[in-house]
C-alpha positions in Angstrom: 0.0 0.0 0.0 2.4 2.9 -1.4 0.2 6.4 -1.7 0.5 9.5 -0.1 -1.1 10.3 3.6 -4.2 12.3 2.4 -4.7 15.1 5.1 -7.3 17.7 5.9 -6.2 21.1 7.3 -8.3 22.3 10.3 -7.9 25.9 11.4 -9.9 29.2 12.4 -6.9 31.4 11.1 -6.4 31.7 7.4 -2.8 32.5 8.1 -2.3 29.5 9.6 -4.3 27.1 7.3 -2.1 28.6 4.5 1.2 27.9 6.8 0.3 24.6 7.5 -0.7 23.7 4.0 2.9 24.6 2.4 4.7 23.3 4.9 2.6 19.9 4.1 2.5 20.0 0.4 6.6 20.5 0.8 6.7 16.8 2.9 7.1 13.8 0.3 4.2 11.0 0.7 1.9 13.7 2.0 -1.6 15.1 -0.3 -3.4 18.1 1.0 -7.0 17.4 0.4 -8.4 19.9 2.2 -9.0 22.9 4.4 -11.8 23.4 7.3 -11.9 27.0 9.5 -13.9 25.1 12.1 -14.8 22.0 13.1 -18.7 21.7 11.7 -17.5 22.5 8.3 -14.3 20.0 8.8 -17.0 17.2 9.5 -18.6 17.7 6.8 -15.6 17.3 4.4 -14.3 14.4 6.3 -17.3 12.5 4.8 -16.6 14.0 1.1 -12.9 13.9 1.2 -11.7 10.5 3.6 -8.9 12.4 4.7 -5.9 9.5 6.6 -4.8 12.9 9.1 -6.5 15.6 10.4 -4.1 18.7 11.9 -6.3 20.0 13.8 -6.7 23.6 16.1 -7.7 23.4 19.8 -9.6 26.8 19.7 -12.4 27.5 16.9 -15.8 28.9 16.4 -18.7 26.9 16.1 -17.3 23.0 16.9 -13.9 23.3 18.3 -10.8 20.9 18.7 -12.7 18.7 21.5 -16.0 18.8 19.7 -14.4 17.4 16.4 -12.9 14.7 18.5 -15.4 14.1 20.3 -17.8 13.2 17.1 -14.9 11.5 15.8 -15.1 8.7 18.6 -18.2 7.7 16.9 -17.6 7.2 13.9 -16.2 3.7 12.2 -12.5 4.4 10.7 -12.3 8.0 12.1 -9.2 9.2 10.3 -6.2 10.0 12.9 -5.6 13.3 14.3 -2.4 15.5 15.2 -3.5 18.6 17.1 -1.9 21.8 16.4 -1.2 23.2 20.3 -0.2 26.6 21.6 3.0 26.3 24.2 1.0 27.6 27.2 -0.8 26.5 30.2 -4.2 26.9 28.6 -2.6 24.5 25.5 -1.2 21.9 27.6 -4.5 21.3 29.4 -6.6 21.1 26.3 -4.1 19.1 24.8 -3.8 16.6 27.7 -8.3 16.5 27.1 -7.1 15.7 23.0 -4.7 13.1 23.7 -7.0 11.5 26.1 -9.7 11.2 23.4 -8.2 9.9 21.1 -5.6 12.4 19.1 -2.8 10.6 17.7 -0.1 13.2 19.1 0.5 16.8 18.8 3.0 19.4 17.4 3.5 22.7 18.6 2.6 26.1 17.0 6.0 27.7 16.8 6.0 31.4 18.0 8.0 34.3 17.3 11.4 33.9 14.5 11.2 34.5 11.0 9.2 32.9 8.8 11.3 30.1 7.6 12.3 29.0 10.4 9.0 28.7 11.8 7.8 26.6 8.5 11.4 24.4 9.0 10.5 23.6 12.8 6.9 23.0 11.6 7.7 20.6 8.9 10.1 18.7 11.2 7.6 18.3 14.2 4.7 17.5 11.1 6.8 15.1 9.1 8.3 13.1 12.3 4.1 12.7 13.4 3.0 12.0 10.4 5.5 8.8 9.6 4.8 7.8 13.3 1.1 7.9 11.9 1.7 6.0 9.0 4.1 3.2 10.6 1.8 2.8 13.2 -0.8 0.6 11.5 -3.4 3.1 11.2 -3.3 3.8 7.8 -6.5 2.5 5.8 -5.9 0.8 2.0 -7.0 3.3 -0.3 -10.7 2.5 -1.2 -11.7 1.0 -4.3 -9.1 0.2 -7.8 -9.4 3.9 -8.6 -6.0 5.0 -9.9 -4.2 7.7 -8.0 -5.0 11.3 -9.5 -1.8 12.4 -11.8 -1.6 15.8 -9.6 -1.5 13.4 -6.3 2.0 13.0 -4.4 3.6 9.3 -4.0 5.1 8.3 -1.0 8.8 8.8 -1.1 11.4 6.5 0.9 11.5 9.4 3.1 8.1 8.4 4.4 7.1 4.8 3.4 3.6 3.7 3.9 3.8 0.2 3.6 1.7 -1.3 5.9 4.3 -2.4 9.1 1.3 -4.4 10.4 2.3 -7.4 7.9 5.7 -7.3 9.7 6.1 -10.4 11.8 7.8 -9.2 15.3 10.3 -12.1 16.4 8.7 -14.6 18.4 9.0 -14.1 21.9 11.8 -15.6 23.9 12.5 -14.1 27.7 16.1 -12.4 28.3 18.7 -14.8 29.1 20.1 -11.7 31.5 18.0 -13.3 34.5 16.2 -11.2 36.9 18.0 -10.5 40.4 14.9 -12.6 42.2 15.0 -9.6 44.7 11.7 -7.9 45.3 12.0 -4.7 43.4 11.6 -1.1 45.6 11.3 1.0 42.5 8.7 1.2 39.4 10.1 2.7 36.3 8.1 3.8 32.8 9.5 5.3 29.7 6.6 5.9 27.5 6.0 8.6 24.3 3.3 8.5 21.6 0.2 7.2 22.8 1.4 7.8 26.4 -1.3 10.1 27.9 -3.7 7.6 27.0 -1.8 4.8 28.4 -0.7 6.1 31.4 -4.2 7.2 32.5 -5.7 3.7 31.9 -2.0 2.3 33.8 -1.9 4.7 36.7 -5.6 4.9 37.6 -5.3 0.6 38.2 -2.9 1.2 41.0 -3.5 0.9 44.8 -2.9 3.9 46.6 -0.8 1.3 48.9 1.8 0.8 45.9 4.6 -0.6 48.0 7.4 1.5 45.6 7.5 5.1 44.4 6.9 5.3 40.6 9.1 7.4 38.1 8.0 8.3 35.1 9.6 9.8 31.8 6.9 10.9 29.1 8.2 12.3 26.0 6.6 16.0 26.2 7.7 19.9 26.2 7.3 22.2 29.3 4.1 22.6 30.7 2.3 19.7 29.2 4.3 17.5 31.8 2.5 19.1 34.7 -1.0 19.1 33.0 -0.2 15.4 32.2 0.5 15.0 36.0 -2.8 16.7 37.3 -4.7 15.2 34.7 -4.2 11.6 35.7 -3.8 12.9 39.3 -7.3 13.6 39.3 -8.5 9.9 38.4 -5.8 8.3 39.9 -5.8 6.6 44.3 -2.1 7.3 43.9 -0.5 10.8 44.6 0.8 11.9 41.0 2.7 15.0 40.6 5.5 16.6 38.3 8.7 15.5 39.5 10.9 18.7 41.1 14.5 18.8 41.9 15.2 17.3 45.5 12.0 15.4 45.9 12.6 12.5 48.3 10.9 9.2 46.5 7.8 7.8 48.6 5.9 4.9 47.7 2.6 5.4 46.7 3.4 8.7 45.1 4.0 9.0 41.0 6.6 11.7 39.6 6.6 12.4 35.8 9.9 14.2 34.6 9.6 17.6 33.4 9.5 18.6 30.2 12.5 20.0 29.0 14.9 18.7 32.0 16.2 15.0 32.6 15.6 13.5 35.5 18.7 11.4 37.7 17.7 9.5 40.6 20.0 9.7 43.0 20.4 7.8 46.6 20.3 9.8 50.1 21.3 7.4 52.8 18.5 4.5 52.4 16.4 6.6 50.5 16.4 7.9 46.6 15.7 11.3 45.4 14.6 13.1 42.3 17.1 15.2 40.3 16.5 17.5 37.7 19.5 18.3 35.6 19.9 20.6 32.3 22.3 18.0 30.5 21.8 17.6 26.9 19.0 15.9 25.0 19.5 12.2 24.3 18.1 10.2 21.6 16.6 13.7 20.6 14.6 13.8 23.8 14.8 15.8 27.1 13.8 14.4 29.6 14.8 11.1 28.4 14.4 7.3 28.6 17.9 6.0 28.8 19.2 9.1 31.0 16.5 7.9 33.7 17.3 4.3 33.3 21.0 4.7 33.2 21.1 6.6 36.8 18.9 3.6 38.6 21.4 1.0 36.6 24.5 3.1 38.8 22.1 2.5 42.3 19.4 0.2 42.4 19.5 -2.1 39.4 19.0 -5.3 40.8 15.5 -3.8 42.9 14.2 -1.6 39.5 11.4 -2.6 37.5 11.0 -1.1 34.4 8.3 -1.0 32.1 8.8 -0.1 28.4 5.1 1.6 26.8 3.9 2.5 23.9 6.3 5.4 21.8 8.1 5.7 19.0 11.8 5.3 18.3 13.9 3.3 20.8 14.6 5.7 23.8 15.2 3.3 26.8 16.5 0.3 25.0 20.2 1.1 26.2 18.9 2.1 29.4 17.3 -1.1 30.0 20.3 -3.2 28.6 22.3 -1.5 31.7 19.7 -2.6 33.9 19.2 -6.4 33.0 23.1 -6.6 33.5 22.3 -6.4 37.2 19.7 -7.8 37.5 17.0 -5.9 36.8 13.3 -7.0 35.6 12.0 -5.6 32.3 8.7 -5.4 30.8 7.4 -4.5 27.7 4.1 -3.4 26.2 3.2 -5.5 23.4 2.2 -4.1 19.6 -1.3 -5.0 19.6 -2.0 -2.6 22.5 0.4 0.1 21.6 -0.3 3.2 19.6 3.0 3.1 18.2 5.2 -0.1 18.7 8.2 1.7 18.3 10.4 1.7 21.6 8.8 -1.5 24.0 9.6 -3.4 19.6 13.4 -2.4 20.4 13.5 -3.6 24.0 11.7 -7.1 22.5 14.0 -6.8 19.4 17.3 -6.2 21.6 16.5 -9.5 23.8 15.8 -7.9 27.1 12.2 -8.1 27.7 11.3 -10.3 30.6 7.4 -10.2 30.1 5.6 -8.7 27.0 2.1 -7.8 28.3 -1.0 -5.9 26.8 -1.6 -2.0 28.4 -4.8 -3.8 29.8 -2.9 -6.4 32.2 0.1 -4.4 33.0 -1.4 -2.9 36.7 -1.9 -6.9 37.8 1.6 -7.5 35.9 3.7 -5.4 38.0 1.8 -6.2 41.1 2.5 -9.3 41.1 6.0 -8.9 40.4 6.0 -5.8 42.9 5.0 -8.7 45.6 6.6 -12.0 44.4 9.6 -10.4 42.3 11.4 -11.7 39.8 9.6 -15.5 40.4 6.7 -14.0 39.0 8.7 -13.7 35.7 8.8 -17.7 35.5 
């Protein structure tokens, strides 16, 4: 299935439709179909038009960002959609509400600079969602024989959308790095696209009597961290807040890194604190994976348990080898559950999974390996 991602543009500034529509029509394997200013008329052209990829605007007259979502969740083969957010508190909450119901992911409006290198950082954020999108398994065959329109973009091997669904993932063998056996007295996740989604079905499962503190790094930008954290907070018996420099770990309580810091975990006598560095991004992400990982692999390896969610790239496979060399226990999410099987695939692929488990039995997953430990891995 080689053609180009067909995608409607949804915005209430004609500025910004036209912004978005070059910088798209620029991106090889992408087809501009459309443009909506609100959401009633973009429902209307979603039927006309069977757009793959909405990019769609929080804030419009009539039916806005949420709205369009929210008639999107019932209809059959709803086409995906990337949310175009504003980088302020306002933003991040509505776009925590988005990802929640369903958006695919979201790319920030740039502000301020000139005008080229807002449409480069646009096309970069655009182009790296989009092939997310496409490899994800979300992509419908076109409909019908009908041969592609001469004017219509192909899909370059810049952005390949063969269906990675037909892959087949290795079959399943656990690690031959054997867990420590030791009961584990920390609960990591590394998670990215998809994770809002998955983290408030995970967290909300939890006991507030969770014997470990729970660290978590969530691919996203300033501000959205926090709204992620108060989000789930909200639904969840466990305390769940932003993680900030010096907090002493407790059980029960859930700390997300911040956007745009990395977060170390340090010991303090018999007890483990957060900190919050400004060293450089890794694997193009800040906070990141394998920076978290690599600093319980230097003080409680052979007591962490990691869990490896839906995302994509492979942030956290390196941090995760560390671990498993002392000892640690690994689990992964498996495809069928994930939004994007992109990092718990290179965790499976690298040989260091112990468990592979659907989003859906995770909570009972690490509870029973938060009470029996590593046994419950046989």
């Amino acid at each position: 299935m080689n053609r180009a991602v067909k995608i409607l543009v949804v915005d209430d500034s004609v500025l910004y439709r036209k912004i978005v529509s070059n910088v798209l029509e620029k991106i090889d394997g992408v087809e501009v179909v459309g443009t909506a200013p609100d959401g009633e008329i973009a429902l209307r052209k979603i039927g006309m038009l069977r757009p793959d990829l909405l990019t769609l605007d929080l804030e419009m007259p009539n039916v806005d960002g949420l709205g369009v979502l929210a008639a999107l969740q019932k209809q059959p083969n709803a086409p995906g959609v990337i949310m175009l957010s504003a980088f302020t508190s306002k933003g991040a909450e509505t776009t925590m509400s988005a990802l929640q119901r369903g958006a695919f992911d979201f790319v920030l409006k740039p502000t301020g600079g000139a005008p080229e290198k807002t449409a480069s950082q646009l096309r970069e954020s655009l182009e790296t969602k989009i092939e997310a999108y496409a490899r994800s398994g979300k992509l419908k065959p076109a409909i019908g024989t009908t041969p592609t329109a001469p004017h219509t973009k192909q899909a370059a091997p810049g952005l390949s959308i063969a269906n990675k669904t037909t892959d087949k993932t290795p079959a399943f063998e656990p690690t031959s790095m054997k867990p420590s056996g030791m009961k584990p007295r920390i609960l990591a996740i590394g998670v990215s696209t998809g994770g809002p989604q998955a983290l408030s079905t995970l967290i909300p499962s939890l006991p507030a009597d969770l014997p470990v503190p729970v660290v978590i790094v969530q691919h996203m930008p300033p501000l959205f961290t926090k709204s992620l954290a108060e989000g789930i907070d909200n639904k969840a018996a466990l305390t769940v807040v932003e993680a900030a420099d010096g907090d002493k770990l407790q059980a029960g309580c859930v700390y997300i890194a911040p956007g745009g810091s990395q977060l170390k975990i340090d010991p303090k006598g018999v007890d483990f604190v957060a900190k919050l560095t400004d060293d450089p991004p890794e694997n193009s992400c800040k906070p990141a994976v394998d920076y978290m990982l690599r600093s319980l692999s230097q003080c409680i390896a052979p007591q962490t348990l990691a869990i490896i969610m839906t995302g994509m790239g492979s942030d956290g496979t390196l941090g995760c080898k560390l671990l498993k060399r002392k000892g640690a226990t690994v689990v992964a999410q498996d495809k069928e559950s994930c939004v994007v099987y992109g990092m718990p695939r290179a965790v499976v692929e690298a040989g260091l999974a112990d468990r592979i488990v659907p989003l859906n039995e995770l909570a009972s997953t690490i509870l029973a390996l938060l009470h029996q430990g590593a046994l419950a891995c046989k």
